[in-house]
Biotite code that builds the C-alpha atoms (Angstrom):
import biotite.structure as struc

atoms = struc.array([
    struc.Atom([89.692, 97.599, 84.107], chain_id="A", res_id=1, res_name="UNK", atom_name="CA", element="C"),
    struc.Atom([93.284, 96.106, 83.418], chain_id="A", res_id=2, res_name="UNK", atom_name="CA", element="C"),
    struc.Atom([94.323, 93.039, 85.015], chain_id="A", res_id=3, res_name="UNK", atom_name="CA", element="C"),
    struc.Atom([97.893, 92.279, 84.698], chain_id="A", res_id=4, res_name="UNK", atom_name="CA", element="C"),
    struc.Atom([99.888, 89.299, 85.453], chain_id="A", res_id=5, res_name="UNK", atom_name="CA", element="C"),
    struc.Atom([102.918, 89.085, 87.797], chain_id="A", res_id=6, res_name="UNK", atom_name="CA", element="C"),
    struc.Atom([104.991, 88.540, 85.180], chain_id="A", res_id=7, res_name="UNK", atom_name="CA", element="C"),
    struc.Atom([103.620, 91.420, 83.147], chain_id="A", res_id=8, res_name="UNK", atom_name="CA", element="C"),
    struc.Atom([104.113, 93.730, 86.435], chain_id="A", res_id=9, res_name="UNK", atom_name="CA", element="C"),
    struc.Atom([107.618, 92.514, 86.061], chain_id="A", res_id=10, res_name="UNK", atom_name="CA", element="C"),
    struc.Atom([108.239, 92.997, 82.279], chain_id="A", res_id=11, res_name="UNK", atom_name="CA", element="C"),
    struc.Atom([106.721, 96.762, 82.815], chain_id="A", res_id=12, res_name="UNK", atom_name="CA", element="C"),
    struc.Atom([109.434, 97.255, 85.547], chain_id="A", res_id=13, res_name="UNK", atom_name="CA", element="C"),
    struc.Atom([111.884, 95.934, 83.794], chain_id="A", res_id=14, res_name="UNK", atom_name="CA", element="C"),
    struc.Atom([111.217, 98.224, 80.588], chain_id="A", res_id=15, res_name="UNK", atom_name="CA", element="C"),
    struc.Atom([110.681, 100.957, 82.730], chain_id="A", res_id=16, res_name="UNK", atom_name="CA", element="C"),
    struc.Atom([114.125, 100.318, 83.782], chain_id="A", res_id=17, res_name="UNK", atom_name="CA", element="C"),
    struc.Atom([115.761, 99.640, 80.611], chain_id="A", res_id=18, res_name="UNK", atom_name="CA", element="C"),
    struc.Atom([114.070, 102.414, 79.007], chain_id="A", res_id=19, res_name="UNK", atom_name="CA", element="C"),
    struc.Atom([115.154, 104.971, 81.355], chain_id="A", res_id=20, res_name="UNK", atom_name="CA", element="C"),
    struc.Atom([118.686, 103.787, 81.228], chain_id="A", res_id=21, res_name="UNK", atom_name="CA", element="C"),
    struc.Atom([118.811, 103.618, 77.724], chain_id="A", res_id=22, res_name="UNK", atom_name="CA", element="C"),
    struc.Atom([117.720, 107.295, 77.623], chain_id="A", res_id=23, res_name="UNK", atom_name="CA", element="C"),
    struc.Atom([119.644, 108.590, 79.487], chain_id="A", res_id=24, res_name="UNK", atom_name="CA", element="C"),
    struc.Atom([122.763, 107.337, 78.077], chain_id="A", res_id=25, res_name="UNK", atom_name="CA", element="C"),
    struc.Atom([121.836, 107.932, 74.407], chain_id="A", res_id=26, res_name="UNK", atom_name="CA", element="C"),
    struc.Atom([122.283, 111.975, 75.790], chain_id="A", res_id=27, res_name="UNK", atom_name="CA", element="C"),
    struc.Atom([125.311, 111.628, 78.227], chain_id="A", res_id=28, res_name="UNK", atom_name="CA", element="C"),
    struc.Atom([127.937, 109.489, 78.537], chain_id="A", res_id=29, res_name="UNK", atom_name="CA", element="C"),
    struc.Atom([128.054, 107.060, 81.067], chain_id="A", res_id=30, res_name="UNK", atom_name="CA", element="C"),
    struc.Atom([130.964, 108.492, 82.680], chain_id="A", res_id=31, res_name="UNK", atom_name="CA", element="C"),
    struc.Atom([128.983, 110.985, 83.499], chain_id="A", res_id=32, res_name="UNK", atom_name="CA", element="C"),
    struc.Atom([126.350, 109.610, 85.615], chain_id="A", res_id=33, res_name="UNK", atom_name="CA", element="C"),
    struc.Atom([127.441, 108.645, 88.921], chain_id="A", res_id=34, res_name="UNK", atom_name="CA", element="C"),
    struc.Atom([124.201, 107.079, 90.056], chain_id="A", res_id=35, res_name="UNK", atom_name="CA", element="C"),
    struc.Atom([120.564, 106.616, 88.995], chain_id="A", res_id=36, res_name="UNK", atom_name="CA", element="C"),
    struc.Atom([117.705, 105.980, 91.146], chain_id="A", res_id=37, res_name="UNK", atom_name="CA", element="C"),
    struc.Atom([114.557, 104.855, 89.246], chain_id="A", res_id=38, res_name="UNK", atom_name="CA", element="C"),
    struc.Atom([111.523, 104.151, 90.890], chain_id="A", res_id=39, res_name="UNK", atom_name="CA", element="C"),
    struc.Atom([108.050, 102.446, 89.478], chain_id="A", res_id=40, res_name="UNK", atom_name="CA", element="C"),
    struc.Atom([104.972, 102.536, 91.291], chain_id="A", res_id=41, res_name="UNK", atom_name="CA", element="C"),
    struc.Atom([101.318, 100.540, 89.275], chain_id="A", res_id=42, res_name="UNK", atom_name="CA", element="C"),
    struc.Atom([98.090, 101.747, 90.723], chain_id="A", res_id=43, res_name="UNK", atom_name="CA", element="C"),
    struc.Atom([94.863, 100.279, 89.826], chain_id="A", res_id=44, res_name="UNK", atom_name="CA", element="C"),
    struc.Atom([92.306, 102.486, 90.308], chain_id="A", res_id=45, res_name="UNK", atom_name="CA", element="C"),
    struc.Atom([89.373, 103.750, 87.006], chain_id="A", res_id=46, res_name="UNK", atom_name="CA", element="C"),
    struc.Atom([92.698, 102.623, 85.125], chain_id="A", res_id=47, res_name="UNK", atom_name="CA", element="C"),
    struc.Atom([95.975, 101.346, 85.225], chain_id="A", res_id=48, res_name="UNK", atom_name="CA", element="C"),
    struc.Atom([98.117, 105.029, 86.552], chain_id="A", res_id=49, res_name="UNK", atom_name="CA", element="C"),
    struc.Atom([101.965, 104.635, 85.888], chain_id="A", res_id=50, res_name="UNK", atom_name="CA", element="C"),
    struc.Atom([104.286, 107.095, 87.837], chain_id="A", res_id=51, res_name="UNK", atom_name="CA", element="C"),
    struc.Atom([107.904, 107.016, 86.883], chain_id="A", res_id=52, res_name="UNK", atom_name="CA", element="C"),
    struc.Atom([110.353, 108.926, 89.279], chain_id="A", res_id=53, res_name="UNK", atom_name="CA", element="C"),
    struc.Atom([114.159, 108.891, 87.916], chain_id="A", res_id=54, res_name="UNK", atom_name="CA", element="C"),
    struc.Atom([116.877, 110.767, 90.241], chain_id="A", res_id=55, res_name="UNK", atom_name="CA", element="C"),
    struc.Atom([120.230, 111.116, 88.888], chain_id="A", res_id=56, res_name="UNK", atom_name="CA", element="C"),
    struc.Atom([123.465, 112.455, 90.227], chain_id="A", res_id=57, res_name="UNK", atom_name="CA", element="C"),
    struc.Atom([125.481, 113.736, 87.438], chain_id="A", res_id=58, res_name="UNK", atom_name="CA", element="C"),
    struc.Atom([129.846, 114.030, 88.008], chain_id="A", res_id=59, res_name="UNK", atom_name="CA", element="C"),
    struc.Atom([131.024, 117.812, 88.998], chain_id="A", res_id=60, res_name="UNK", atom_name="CA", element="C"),
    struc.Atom([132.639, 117.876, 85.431], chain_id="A", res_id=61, res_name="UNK", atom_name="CA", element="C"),
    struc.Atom([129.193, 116.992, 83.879], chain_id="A", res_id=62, res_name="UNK", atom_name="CA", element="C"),
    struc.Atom([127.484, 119.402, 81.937], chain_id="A", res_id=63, res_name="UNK", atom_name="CA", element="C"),
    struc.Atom([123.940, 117.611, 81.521], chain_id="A", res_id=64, res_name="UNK", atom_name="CA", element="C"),
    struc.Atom([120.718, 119.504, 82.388], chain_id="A", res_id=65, res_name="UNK", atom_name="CA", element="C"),
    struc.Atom([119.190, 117.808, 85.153], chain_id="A", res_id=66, res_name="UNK", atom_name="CA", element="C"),
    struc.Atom([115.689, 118.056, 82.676], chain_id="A", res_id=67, res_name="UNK", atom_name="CA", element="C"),
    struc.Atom([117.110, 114.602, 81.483], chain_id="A", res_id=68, res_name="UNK", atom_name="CA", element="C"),
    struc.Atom([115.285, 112.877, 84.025], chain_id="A", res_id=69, res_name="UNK", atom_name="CA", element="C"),
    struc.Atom([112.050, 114.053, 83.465], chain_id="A", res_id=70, res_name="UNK", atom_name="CA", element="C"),
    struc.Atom([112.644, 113.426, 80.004], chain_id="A", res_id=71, res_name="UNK", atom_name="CA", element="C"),
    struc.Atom([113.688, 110.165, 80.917], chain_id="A", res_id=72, res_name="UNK", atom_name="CA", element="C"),
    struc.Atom([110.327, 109.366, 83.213], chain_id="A", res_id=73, res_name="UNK", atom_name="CA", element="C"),
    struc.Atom([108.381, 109.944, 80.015], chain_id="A", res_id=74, res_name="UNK", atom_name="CA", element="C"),
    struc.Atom([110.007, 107.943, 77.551], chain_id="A", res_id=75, res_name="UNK", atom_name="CA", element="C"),
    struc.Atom([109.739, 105.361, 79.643], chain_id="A", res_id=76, res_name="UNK", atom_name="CA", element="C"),
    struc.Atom([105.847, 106.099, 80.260], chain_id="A", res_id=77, res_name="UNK", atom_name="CA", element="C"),
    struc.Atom([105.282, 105.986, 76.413], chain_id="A", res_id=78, res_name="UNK", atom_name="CA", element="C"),
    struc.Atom([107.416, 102.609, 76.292], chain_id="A", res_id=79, res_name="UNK", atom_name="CA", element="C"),
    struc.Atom([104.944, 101.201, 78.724], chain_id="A", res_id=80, res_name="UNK", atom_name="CA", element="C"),
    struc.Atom([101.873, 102.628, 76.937], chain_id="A", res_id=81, res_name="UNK", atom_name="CA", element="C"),
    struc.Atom([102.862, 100.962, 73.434], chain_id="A", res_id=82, res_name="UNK", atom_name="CA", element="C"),
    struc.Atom([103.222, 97.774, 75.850], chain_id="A", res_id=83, res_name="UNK", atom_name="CA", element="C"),
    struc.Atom([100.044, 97.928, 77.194], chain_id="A", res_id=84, res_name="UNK", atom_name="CA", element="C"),
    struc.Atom([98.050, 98.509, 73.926], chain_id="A", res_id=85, res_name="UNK", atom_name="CA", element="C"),
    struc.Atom([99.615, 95.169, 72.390], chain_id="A", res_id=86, res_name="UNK", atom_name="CA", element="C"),
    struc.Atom([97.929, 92.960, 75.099], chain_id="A", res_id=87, res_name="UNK", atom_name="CA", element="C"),
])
């Protein structure tokens, strides 16, 4: 079983994060997006699980497919998975 450090439960987060955002904003334009709601929950159990939820609310005028955020969730899942087979 995995044992991470606090600060590695931080650095995850914070890719998670970054990784989402960057994402999402390499498809729509940050004008676009008036909010983003990203949410990272570590579970130790036979394994280290990962779940990634990303909400966003897109502007009236916007005409990006709300599959971005799945899309999004995912990227961010592999990010953390390259991560986690470095240490």
């Amino acid at each position: 079983m995995i044992e991470l450090t606090d600060e590695e439960v931080d650095k995850i987060s914070e890719m998670v994060v970054s990784s989402v955002e960057n994402f999402i904003f390499s498809k729509v334009s940050k004008k676009e997006v008036i909010d983003i709601d990203i949410s990272v929950e570590l579970c130790y159990n036979e394994g280290l699980d990962i779940d990634v939820s990303v909400d966003i609310i897109f502007d009236d005028l916007s005409s990006a497919n709300a599959d971005i955020a799945d899309e999004a969730a995912d990227h961010a899942i592999k990010a953390v998975e390259n991560f986690l087979d470095k240490i």
